[in-house]
C-alpha positions as CSV (number, residue, x, y, z in Angstrom):
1,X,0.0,0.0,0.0
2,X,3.0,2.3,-0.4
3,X,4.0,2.0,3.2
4,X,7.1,-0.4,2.7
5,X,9.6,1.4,4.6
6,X,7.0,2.5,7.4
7,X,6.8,-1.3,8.0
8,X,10.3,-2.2,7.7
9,X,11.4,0.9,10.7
10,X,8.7,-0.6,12.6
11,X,9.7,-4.2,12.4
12,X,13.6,-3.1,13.4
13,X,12.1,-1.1,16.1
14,X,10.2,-4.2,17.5
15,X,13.0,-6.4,17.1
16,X,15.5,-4.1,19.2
17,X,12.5,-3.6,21.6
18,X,12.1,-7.5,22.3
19,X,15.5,-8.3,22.2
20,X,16.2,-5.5,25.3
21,X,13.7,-7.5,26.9
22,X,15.0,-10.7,26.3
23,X,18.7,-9.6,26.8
24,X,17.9,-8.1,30.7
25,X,15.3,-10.5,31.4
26,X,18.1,-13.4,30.6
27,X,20.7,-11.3,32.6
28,X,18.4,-10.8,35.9
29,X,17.8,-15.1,35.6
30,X,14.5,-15.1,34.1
31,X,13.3,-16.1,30.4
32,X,10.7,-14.2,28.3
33,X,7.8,-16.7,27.5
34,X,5.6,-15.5,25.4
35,X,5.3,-11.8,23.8
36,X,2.2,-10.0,22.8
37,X,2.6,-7.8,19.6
38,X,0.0,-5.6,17.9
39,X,-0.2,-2.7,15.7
40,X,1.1,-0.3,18.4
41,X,3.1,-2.1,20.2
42,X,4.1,-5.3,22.7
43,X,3.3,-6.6,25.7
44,X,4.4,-9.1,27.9
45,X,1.5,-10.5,29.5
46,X,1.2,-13.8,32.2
47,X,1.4,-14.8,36.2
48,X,4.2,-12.2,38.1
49,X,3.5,-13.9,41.2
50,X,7.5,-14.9,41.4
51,X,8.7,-11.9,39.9
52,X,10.4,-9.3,42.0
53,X,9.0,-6.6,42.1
54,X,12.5,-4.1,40.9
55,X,12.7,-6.9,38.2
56,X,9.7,-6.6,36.8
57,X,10.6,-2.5,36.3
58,X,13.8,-3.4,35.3
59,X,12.6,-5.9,32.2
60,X,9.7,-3.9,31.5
61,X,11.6,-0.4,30.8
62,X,14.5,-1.9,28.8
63,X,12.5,-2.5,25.6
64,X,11.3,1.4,26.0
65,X,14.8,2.3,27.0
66,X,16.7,0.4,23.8
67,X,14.0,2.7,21.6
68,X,14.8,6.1,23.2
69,X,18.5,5.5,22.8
70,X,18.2,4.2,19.5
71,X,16.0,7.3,18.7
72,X,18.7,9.9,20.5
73,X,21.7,8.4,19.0
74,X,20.1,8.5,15.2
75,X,18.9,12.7,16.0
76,X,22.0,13.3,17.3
77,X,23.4,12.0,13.9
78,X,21.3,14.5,12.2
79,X,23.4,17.4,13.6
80,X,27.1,15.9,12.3
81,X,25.6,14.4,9.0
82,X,22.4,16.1,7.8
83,X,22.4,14.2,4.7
84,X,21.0,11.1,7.0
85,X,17.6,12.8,7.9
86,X,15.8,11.5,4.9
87,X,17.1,8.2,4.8
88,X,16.8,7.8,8.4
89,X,13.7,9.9,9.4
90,X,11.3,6.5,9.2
91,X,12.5,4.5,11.7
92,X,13.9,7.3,13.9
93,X,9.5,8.1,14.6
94,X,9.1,4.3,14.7
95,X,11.2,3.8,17.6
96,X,10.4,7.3,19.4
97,X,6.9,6.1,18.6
98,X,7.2,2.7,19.6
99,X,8.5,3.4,23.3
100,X,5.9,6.0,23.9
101,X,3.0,4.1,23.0
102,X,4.8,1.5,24.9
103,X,5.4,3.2,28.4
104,X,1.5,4.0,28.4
105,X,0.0,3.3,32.1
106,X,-1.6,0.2,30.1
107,X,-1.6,-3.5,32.1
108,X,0.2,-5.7,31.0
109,X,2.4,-3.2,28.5
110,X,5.8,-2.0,29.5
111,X,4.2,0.7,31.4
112,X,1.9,-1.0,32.9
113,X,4.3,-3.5,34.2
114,X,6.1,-0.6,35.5
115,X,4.0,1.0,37.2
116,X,2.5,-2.5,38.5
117,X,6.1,-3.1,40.0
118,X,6.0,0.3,41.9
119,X,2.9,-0.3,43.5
120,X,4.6,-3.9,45.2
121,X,6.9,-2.0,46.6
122,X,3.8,-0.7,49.1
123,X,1.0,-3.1,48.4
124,X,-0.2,-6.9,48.1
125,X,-0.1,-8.4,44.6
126,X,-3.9,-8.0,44.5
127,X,-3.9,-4.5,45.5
128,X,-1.2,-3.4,43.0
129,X,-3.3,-5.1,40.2
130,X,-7.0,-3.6,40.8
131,X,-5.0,-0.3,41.1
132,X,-3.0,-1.0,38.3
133,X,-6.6,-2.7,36.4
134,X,-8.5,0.9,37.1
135,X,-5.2,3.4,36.1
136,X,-5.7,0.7,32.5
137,X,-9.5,1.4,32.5
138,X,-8.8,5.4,32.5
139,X,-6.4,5.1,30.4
140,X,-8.9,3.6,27.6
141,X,-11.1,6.0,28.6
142,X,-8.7,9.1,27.9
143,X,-7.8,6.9,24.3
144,X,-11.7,6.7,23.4
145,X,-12.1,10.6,24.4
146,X,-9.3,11.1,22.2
147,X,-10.2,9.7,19.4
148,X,-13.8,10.7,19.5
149,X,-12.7,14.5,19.5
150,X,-10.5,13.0,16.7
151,X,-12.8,12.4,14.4
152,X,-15.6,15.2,15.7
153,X,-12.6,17.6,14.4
154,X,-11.8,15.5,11.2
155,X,-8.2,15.8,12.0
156,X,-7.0,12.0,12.6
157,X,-8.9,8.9,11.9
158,X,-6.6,6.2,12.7
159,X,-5.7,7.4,16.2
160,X,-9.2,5.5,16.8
161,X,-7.4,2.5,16.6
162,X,-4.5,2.9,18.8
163,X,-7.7,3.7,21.4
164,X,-9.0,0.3,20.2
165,X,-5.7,-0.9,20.6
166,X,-5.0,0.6,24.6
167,X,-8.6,-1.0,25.3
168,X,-7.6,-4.6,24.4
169,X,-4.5,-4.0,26.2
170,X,-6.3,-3.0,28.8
171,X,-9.3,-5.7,29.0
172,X,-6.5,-8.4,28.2
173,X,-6.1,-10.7,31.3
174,X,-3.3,-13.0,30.9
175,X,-1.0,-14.3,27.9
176,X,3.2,-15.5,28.8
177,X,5.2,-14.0,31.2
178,X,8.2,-14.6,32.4
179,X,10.0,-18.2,33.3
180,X,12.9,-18.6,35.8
181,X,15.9,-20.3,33.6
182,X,18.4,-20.2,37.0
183,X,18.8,-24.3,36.3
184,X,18.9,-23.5,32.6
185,X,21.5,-21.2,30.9
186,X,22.7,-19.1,33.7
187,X,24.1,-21.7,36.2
188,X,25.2,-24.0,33.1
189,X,27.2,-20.8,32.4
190,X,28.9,-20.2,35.6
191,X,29.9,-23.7,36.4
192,X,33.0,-23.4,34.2
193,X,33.9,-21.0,36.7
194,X,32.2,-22.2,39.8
195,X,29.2,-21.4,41.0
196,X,29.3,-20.1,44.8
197,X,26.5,-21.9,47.3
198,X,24.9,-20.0,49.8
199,X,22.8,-21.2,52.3
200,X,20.2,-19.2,54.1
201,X,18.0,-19.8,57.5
202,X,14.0,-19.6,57.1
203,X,11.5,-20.2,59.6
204,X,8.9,-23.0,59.0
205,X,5.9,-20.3,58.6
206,X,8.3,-18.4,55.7
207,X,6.0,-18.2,52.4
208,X,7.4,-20.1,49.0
209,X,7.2,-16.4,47.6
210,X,9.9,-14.9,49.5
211,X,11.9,-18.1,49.0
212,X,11.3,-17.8,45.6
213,X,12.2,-14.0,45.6
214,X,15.8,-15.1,47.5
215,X,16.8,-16.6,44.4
216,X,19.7,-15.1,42.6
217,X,21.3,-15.8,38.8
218,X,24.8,-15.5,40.4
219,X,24.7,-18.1,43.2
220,X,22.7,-21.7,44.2
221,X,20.3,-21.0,47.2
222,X,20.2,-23.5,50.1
223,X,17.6,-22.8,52.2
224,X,17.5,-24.6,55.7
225,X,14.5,-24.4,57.3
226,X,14.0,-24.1,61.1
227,X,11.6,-24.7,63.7
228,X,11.1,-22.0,66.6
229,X,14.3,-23.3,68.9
230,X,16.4,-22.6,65.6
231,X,16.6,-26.4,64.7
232,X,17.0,-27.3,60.9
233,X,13.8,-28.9,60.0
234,X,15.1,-30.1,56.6
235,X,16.8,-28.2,53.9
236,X,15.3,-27.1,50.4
237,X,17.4,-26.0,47.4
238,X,16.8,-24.1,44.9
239,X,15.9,-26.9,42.4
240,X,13.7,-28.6,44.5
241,X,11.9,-24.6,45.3
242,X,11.8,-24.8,41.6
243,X,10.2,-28.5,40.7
244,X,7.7,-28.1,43.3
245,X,6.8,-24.7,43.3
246,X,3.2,-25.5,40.6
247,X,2.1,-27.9,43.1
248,X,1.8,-25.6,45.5
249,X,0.8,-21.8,46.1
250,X,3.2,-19.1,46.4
251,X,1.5,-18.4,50.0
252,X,1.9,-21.7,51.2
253,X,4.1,-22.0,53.9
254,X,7.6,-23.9,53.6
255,X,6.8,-26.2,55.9
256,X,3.7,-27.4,54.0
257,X,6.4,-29.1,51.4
258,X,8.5,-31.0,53.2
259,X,6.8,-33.8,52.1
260,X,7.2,-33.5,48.8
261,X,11.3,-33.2,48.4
């Protein structure tokens, strides 16, 4: 339809969103699972409940992040070689586009992850996501205003769908997330070089979330678990947290699997 190279920048701008994602997510010991893209942008959608929640900021603002840099370093090109404005002006509004649309207060798009991570920091999972639901909700209400006076005034048609688009986003309730790979390709990476152990103490009433939360990319977690006079119960590692973790609920207490490693 004559909008070849409109495609293309957009394609390259997706592509250098995604693989920011991919690239932190990998280095903070966690794998994408499944991404979400539309017309306007991605999404990384699915069950946080093991996420931390300065990860999920971190993953979620790199793909936004890799865009405005990539936007900044082409503009700033502009100044030493003007001769590269034409050529380059397409996918320089792609990815300036791309991580705007993206960082939109929208569950479960980057923004909305973002902000969904601030509100851990102060409230329970299921009080961050109705907040995080409602700021979505207003935000498809502010798109849907938008384009209505859009259209009233004649003066852009296809904004309507990136309001159709901010609503889906924003109705959408699940689809991927993110999948520990610790006992994939990070620790298969370190062991050439040795992998340090480190063994922490955790009562018997401790929930399998904050275990889970414990783990890091750089070391294999031990966790000895202890009864009130500070006796070790039993001991769970981190491969065992990992195996049993769907059989369980990430509010159960530790002690409620020791009969299962």
């Amino acid at each position: 339809m004559g909008y070849g190279v409109a495609v293309l920048s957009y394609a390259a701008a997706l592509i250098l969103h995604e693989f920011a994602h991919a690239f932190v997510s990998e280095r903070l010991g966690y794998g994408l699972k499944n991404i979400h893209i539309a017309p306007y942008g991605v999404s990384i959608g699915g069950d946080y409940d093991y996420v931390k929640p300065s990860d999920e900021i971190k993953i979620a603002i790199a793909g936004p992040a890799a865009n405005f840099v990539f936007w900044l370093l082409i503009t700033g090109a502009w100044w030493l070689f003007p001769s590269l404005y034409t050529p380059t002006q397409s996918i320089a509004e792609a990815g300036l586009f791309t991580a705007v649309v993206n960082l939109l207060p929208v569950y479960p798009m980057d923004g909305g992850r973002v902000l969904h991570g601030m509100l851990l920091w102060r409230f329970s999972h299921k009080t961050a996501g109705i907040i995080s639901r409602i700021v979505s909700v207003l935000s498809a209400i502010a798109a849907v205003s938008g384009a209505i006076v859009m259209i009233i005034l004649g003066k852009n048609y296809t904004f309507a769908t990136l309001a159709v688009f901010v609503i889906m986003s924003a109705l959408r309730v699940s689809g991927g997330g993110y999948e520990r790979i610790y006992s994939m390709n990070s620790r298969k990476r370190r062991l050439g070089g040795g992998l340090r152990v480190r063994e922490i103490l955790v009562g018997k009433d401790t929930s399998l979330l904050v275990l889970f939360r414990m783990l890091k990319a750089d070391v294999y977690t031990r966790f000895l678990v202890v009864d009130d006079s500070m006796k070790v119960i039993f001991v769970l590692s981190e491969t065992d947290l990992e195996r049993i973790m769907p059989q369980f609920n990430c509010t159960d207490k530790v002690i409620s699997v020791a009969n299962s490693i």
